[in-house]
VOBA-1610 file (N, C-alpha, C; in pm, whole numbers, padded with zeros to 5 digits, always signed):
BEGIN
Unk+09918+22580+15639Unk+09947+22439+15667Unk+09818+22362+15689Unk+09728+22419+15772Unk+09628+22347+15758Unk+09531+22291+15677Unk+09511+22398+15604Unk+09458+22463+15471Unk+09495+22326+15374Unk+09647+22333+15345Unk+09667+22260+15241Unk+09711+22094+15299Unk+09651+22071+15450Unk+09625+21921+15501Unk+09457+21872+15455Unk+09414+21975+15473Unk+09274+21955+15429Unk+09229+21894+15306Unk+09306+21995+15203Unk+09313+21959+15016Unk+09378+21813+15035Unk+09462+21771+15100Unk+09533+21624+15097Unk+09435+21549+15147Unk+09396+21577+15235Unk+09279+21480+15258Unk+09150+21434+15161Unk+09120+21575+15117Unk+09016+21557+15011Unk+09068+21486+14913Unk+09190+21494+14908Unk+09221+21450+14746Unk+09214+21275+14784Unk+09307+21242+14882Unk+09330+21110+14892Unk+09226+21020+14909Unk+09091+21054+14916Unk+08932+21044+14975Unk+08877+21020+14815Unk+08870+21119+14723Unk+08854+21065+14634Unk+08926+20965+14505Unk+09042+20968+14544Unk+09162+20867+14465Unk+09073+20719+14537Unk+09036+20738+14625Unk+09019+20568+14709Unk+08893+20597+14644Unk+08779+20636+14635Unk+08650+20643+14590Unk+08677+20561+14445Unk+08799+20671+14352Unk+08796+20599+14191Unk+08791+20484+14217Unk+08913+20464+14324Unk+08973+20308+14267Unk+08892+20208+14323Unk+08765+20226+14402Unk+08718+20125+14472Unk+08611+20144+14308Unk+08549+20223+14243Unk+08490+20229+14153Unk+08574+20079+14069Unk+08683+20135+14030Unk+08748+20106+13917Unk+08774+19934+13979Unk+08790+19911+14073Unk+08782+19772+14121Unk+08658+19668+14110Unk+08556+19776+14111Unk+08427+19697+14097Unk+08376+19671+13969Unk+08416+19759+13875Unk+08365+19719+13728Unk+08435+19598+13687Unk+08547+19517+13721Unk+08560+19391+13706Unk+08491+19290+13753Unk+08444+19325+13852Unk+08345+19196+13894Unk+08228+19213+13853Unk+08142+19350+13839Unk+08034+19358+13797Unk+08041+19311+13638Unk+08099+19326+13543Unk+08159+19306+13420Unk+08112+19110+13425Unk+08207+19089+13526Unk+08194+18900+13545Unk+08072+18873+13577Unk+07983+18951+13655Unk+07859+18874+13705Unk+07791+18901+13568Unk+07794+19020+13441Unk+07707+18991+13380Unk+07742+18910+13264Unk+07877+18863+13284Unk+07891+18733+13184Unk+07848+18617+13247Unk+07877+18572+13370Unk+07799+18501+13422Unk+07618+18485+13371Unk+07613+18565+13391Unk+07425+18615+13381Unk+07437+18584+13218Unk+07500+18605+13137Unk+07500+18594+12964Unk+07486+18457+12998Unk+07575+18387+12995Unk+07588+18245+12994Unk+07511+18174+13062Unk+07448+18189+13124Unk+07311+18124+13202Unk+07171+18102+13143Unk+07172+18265+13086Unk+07084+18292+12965Unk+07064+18218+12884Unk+07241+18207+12803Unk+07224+18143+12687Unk+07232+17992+12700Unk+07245+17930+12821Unk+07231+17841+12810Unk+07122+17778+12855Unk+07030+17846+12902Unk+06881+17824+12943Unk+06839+17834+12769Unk+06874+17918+12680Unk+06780+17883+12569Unk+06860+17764+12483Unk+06939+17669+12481Unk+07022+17589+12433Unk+06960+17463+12404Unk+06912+17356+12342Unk+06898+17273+12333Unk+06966+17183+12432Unk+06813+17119+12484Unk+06833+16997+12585Unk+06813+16858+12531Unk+06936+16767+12476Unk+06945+16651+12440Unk+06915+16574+12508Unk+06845+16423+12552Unk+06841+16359+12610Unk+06815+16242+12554Unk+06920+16116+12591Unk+06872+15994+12528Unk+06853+15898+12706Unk+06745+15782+12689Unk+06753+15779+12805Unk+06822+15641+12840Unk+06841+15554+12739Unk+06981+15454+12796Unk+07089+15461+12678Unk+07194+15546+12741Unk+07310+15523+12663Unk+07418+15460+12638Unk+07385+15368+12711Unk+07464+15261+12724Unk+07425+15114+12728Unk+07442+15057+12556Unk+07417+14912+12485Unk+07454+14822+12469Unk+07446+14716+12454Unk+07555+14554+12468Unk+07459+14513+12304Unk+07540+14445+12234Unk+07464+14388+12132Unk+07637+14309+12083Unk+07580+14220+12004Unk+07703+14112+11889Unk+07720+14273+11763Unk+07860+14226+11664Unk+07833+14372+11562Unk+07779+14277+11480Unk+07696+14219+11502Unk+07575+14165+11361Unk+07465+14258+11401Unk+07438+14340+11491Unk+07304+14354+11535Unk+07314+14532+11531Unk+07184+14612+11509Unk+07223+14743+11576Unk+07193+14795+11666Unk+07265+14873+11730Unk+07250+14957+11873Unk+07103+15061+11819Unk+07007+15028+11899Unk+06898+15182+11882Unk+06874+15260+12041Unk+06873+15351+12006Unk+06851+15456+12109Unk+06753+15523+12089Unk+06693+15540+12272Unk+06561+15674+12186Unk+06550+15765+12292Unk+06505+15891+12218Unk+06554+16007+12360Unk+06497+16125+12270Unk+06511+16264+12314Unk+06438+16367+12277Unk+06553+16507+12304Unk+06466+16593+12231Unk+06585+16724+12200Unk+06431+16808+12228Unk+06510+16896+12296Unk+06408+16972+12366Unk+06479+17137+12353Unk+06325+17229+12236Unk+06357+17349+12212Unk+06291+17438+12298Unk+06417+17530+12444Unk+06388+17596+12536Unk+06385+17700+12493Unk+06368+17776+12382Unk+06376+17947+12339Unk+06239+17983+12276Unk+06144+18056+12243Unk+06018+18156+12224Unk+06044+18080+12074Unk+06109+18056+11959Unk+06144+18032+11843Unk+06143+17910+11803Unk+06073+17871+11681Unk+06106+17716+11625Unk+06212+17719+11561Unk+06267+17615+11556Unk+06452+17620+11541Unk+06455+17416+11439Unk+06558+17465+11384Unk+06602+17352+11318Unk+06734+17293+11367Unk+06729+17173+11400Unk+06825+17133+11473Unk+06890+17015+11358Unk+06978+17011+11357Unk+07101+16921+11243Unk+07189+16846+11306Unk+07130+16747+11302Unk+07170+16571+11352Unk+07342+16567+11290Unk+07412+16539+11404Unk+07545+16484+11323Unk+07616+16420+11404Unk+07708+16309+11383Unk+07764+16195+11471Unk+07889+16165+11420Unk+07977+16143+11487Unk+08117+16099+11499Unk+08121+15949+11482Unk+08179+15877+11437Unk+08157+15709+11356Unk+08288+15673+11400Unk+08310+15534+11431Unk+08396+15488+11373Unk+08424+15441+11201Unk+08534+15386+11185Unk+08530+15339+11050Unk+08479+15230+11000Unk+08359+15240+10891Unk+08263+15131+10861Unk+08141+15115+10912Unk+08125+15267+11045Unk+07994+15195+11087Unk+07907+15339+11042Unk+07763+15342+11020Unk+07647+15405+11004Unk+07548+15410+11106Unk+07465+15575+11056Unk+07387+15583+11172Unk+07271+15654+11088Unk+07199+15605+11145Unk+07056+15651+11111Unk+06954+15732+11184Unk+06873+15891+11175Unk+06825+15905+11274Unk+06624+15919+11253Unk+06551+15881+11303Unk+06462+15886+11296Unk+06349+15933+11389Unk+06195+16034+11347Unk+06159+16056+11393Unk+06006+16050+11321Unk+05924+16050+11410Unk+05721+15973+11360Unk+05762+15926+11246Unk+05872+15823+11256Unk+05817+15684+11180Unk+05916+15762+11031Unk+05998+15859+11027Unk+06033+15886+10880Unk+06209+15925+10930Unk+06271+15868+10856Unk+06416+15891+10858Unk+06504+16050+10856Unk+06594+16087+10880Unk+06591+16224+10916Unk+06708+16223+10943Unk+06772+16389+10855Unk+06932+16461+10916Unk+06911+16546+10967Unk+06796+16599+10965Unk+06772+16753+11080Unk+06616+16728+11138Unk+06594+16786+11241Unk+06481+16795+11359Unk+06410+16934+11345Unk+06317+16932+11290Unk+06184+17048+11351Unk+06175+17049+11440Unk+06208+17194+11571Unk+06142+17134+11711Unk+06027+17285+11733Unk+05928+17292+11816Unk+05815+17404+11803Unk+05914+17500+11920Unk+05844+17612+11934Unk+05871+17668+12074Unk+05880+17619+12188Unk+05971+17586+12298Unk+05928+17513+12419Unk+05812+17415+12420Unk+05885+17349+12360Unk+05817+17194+12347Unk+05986+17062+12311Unk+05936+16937+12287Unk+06003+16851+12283Unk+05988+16701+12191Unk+06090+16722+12122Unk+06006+16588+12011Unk+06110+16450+12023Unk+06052+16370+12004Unk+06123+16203+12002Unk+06219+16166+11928Unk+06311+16153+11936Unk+06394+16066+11792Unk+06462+15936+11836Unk+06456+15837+11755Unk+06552+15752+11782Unk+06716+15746+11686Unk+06771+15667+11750Unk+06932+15678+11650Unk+06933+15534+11641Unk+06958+15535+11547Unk+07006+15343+11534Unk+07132+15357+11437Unk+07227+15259+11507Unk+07397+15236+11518Unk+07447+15134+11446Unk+07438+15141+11321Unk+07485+14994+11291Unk+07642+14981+11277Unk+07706+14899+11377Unk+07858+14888+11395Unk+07922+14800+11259Unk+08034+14841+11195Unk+08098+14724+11127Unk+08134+14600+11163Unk+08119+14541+11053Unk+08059+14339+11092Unk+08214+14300+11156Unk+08343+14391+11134Unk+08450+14383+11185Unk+08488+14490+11312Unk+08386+14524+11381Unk+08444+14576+11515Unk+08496+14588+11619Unk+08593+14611+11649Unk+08660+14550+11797Unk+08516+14511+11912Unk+08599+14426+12004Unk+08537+14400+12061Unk+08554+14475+12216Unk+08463+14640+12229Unk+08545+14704+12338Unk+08413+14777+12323Unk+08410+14854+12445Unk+08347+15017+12401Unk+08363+15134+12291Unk+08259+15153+12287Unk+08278+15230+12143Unk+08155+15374+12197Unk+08255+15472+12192Unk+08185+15596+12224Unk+08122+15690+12111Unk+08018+15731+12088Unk+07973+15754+11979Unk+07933+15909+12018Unk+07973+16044+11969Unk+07909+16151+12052Unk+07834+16191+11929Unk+07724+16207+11936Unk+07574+16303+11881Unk+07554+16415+11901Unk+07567+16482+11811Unk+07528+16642+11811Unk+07405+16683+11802Unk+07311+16756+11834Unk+07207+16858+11762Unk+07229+16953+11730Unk+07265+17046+11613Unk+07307+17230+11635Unk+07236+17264+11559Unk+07214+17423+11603Unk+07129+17518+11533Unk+07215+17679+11594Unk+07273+17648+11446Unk+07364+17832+11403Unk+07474+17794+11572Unk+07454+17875+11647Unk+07595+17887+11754Unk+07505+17800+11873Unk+07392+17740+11885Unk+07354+17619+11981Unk+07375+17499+11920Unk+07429+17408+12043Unk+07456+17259+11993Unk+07474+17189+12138Unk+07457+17062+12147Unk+07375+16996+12254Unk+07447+16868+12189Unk+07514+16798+12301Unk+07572+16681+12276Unk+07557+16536+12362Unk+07522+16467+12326Unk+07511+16357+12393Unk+07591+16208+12362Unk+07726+16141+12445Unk+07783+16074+12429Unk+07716+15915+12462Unk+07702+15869+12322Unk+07658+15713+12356Unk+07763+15571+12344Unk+07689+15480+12400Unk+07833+15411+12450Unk+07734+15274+12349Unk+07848+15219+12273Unk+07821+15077+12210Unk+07886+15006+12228Unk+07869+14918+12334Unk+08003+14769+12361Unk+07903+14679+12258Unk+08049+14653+12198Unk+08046+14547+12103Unk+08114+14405+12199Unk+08025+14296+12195Unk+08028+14188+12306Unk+08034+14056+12213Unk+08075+14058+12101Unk+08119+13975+12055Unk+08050+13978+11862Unk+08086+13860+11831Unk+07999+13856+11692Unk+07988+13661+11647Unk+07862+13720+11550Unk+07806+13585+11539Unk+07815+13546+11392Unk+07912+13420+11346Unk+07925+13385+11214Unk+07919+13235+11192Unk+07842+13214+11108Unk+07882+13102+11028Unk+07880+13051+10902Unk+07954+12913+10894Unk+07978+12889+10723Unk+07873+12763+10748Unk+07885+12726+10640Unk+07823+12613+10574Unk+07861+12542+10449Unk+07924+12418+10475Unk+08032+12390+10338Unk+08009+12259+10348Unk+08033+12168+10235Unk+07988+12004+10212Unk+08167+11988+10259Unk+08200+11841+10313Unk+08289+11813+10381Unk+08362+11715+10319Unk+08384+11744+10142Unk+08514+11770+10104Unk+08560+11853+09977Unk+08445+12017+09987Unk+08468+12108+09942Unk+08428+12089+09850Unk+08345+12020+09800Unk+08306+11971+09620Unk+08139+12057+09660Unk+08119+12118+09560Unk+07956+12183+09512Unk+07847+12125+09420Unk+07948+11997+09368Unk+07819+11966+09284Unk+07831+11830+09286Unk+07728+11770+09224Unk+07730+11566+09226Unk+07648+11556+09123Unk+07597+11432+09088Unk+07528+11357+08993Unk+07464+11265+09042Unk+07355+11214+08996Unk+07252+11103+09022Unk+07190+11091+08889Unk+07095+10978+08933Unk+07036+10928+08796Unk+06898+10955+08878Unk+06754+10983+08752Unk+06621+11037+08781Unk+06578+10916+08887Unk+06501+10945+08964Unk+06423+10829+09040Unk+06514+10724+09172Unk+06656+10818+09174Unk+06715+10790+09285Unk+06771+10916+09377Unk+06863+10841+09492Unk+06875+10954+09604Unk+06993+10956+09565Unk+07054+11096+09642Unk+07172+11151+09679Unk+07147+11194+09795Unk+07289+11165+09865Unk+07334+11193+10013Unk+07462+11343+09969Unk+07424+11423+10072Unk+07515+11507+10046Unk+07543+11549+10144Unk+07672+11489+10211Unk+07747+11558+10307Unk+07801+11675+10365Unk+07740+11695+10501Unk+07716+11864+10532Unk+07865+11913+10646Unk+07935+12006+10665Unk+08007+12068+10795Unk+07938+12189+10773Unk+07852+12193+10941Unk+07807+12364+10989Unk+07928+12382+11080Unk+07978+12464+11102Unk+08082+12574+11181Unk+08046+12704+11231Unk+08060+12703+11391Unk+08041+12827+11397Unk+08221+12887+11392Unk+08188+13008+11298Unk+08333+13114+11330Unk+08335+13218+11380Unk+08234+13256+11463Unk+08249+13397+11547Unk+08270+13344+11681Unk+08246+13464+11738Unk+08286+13444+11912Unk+08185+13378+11996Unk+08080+13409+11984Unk+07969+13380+12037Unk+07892+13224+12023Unk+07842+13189+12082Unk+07755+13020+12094Unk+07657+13100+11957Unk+07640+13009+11937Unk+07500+12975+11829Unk+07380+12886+11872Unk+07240+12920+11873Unk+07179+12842+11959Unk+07086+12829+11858Unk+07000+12693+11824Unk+06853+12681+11796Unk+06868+12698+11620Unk+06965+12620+11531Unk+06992+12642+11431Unk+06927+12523+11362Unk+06828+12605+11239Unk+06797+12523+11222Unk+06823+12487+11061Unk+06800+12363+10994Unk+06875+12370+10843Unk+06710+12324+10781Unk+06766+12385+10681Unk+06613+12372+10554Unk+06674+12371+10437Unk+06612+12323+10316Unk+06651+12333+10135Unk+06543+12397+10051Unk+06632+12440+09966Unk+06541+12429+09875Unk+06534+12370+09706Unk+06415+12304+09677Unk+06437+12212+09589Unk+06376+12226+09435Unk+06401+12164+09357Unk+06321+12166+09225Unk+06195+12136+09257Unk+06069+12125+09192Unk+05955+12091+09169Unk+05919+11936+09233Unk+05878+11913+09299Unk+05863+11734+09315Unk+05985+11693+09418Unk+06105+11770+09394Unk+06232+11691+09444Unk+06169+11679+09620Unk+06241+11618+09710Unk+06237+11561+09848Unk+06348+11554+09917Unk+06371+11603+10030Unk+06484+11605+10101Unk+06434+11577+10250Unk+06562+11479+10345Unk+06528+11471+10473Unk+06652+11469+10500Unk+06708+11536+10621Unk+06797+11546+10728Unk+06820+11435+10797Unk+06957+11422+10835Unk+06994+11325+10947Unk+06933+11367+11079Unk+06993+11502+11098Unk+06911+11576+11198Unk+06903+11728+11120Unk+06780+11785+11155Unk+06776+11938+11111Unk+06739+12010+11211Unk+06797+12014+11351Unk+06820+12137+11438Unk+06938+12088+11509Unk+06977+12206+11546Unk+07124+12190+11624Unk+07130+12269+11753Unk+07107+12209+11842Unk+07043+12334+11956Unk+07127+12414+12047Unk+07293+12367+11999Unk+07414+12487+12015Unk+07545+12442+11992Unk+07577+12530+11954Unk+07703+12523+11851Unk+07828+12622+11908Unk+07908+12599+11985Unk+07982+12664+12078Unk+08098+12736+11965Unk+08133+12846+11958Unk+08268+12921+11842Unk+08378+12808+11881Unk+08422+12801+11692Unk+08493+12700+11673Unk+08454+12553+11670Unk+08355+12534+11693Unk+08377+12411+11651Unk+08243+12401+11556Unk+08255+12242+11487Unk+08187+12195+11355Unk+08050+12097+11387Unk+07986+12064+11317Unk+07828+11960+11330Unk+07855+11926+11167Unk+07900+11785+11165Unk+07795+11720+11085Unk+07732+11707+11039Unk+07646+11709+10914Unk+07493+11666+10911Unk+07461+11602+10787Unk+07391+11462+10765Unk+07316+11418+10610Unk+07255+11429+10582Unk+07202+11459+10450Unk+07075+11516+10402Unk+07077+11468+10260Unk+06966+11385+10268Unk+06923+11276+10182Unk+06840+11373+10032Unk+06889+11366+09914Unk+06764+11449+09833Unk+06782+11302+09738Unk+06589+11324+09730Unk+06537+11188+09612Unk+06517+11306+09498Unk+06537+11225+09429Unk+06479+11290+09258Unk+06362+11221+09158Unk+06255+11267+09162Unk+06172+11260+09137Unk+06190+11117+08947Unk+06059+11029+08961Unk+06083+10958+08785Unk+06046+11050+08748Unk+06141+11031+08615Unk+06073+11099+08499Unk+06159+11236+08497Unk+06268+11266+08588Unk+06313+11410+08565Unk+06405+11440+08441Unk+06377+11531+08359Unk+06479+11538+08206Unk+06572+11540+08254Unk+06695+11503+08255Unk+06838+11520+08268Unk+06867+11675+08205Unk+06898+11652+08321Unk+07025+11796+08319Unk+07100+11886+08463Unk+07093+11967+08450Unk+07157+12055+08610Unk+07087+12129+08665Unk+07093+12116+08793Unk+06956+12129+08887Unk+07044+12199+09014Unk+06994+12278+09098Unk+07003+12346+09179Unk+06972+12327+09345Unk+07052+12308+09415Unk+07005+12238+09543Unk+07054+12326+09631Unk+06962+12469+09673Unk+07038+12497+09787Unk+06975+12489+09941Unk+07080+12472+10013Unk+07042+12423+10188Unk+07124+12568+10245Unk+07013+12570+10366Unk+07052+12684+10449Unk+07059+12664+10573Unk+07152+12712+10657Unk+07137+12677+10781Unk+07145+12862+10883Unk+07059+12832+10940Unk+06980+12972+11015Unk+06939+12937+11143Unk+06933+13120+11222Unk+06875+13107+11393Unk+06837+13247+11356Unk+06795+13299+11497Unk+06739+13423+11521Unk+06818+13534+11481Unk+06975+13477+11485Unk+07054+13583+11452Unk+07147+13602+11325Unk+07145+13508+11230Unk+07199+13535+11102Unk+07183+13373+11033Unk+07198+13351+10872Unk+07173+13261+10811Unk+07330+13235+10710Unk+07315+13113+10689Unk+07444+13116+10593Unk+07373+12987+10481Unk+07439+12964+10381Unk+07344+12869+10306Unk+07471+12841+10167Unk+07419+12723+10116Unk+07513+12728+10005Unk+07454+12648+09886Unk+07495+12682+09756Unk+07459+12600+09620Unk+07532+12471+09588Unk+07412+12384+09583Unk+07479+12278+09526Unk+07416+12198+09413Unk+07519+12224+09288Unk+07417+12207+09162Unk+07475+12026+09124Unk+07356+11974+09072Unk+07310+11846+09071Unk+07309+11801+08942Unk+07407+11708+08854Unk+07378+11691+08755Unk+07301+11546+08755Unk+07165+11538+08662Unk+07080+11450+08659Unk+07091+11348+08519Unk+07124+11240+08555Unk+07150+11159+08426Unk+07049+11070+08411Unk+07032+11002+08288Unk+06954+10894+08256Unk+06957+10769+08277Unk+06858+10697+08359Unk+06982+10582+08413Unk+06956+10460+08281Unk+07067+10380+08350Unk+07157+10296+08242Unk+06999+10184+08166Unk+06936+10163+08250Unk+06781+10106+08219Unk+06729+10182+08193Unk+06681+10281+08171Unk+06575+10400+08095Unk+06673+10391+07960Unk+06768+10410+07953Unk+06839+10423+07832Unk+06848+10328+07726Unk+06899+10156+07791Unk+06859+10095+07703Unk+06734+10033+07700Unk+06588+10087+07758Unk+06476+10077+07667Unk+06444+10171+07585Unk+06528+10307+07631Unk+06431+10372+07483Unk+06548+10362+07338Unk+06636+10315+07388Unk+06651+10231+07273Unk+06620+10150+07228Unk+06548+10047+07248Unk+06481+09920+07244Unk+06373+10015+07192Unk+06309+10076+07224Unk+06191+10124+07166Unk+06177+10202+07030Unk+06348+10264+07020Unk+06351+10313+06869Unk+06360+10208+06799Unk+06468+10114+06827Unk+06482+10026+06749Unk+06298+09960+06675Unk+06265+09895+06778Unk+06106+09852+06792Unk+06046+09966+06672Unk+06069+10055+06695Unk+05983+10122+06560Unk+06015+10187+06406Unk+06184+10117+06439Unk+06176+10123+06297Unk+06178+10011+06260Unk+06190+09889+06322Unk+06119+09771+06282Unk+06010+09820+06180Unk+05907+09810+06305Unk+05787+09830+06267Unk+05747+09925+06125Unk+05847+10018+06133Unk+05805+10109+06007Unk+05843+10033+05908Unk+05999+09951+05897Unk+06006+09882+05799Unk+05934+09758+05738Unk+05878+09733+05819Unk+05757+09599+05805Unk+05642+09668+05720Unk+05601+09773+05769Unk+05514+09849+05722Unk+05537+09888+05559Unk+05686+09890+05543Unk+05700+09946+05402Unk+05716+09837+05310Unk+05748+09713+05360Unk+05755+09619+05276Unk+05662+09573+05246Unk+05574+09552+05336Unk+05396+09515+05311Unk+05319+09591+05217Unk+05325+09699+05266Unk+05243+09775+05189Unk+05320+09873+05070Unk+05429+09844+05059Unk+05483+09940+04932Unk+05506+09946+04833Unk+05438+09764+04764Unk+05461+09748+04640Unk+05311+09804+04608Unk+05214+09825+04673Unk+05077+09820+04637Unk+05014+09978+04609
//
């Protein structure tokens, strides 16, 4: 009896030994995935942009600039790729040359910028843009933010839709202007200019407009002289109206006539010489 209390003891002594074994290879197991993943993410590409978050009109583009940083013994190629909305493009660049993938050295760190150009039709909200770097099973992501805060448009149209007119050489035309802004945004510091044939001359009623609130219209006259002496025919007049942030402009073709006095002297003047020739032939043509 004693004998075989003893063997029970031994035995039950090492059953608790296995199982405290067999209990610990699960956690030891976890600490060295733990320890993997620490690893591997100490050698992982470190993205960094340093303001990610932009306000611009969608006439304009969002640029960002920030750096990708290679933490592993190895030079590695890293492959630029970005999530878009629909219609918009991205560009990435680095020392000055455009780029879909990144050279980076061993533990070191190189510059890039991203520039965002949003569609000219973008909501007007936040717009989350996430950026990748990867190389084979590393990839490094950085989420950038583009509020689109409005947009800036305008037309430029004569004010009663007609594109073209007529004058005679050596006089003016007035040509009646509506600027409009149609985007969301004010328009500030707009200024209008032409451009003309050879000689031709143009002056404004007024040619700056120093803000133009969305939705509503400006006025404007703009006087073009036409030079004596211009051959008749169709001529090209275009006016533009522009600011810091976009231009709009329009054609307006000019037909140039002869006026009613130039016309009947150089008729008078043909006439006048075949006079003259016929005088000439009677005089001298019997001889």
């Amino acid at each position: 009896m004693f004998k075989g209390f003893i063997i029970t003891e031994h035995l039950k002594s090492r059953i608790v030994s296995k199982a405290l074994i067999l209990a610990c290879i699960p956690a030891s197991l976890a600490v060295q995935n733990v320890a993997a993943q620490e690893a591997n993410n100490a050698l992982s590409p470190n993205f960094k942009v340093r303001l990610i978050n932009l306000e611009a009109p969608s006439t304009e583009v969002f640029r960002y600039n920030g750096s990708i940083t290679n933490p592993s013994g190895q030079e590695k190629i890293y492959e630029l790729q970005s999530s878009l909305p629909p219609g918009w493009s991205v560009a990435y660049k680095t020392e000055g040359m455009q780029v879909t993938s990144i050279n980076v050295e061993p533990n070191t760190s190189k510059e890039i910028s991203i520039e965002i150009t949003p569609s000219y039709t973008a909501d007007i909200k936040k717009h989350i843009i996430p950026v990748r770097a990867i190389n084979q099973g590393d990839t490094a992501v950085v989420k950038l933010e583009s509020v689109i805060k409005g947009t800036y448009k305008m037309e430029i149209s004569t004010q009663n839709q007609v594109l073209s007119g007529n004058t005679t050489t050596g006089s003016k035309k007035e040509i009646f202007l509506t600027i409009k802004n149609t985007g969301s945004m004010p328009l500030e510091n707009i200024e209008l200019t032409t451009q003309l044939p050879s000689k031709w001359e143009s002056s404004f009623e007024v040619d700056k407009i120093d803000k133009l609130e969305p939705g509503k219209t400006k006025d404007v006259k703009v006087n073009i002289k036409v030079p004596d002496k211009t051959i008749a025919g169709d001529y090209m007049v275009n006016v533009s109206a522009k600011n810091s942030n976009l231009e709009s402009s329009l054609a307006y073709r000019m037909e140039i006539k002869t006026s009613l006095l130039t016309g009947w002297l150089g008729m008078l003047l043909i006439i006048l010489a075949i006079g003259f020739i016929y005088i000439l032939i009677r005089k001298y043509g019997r001889r």
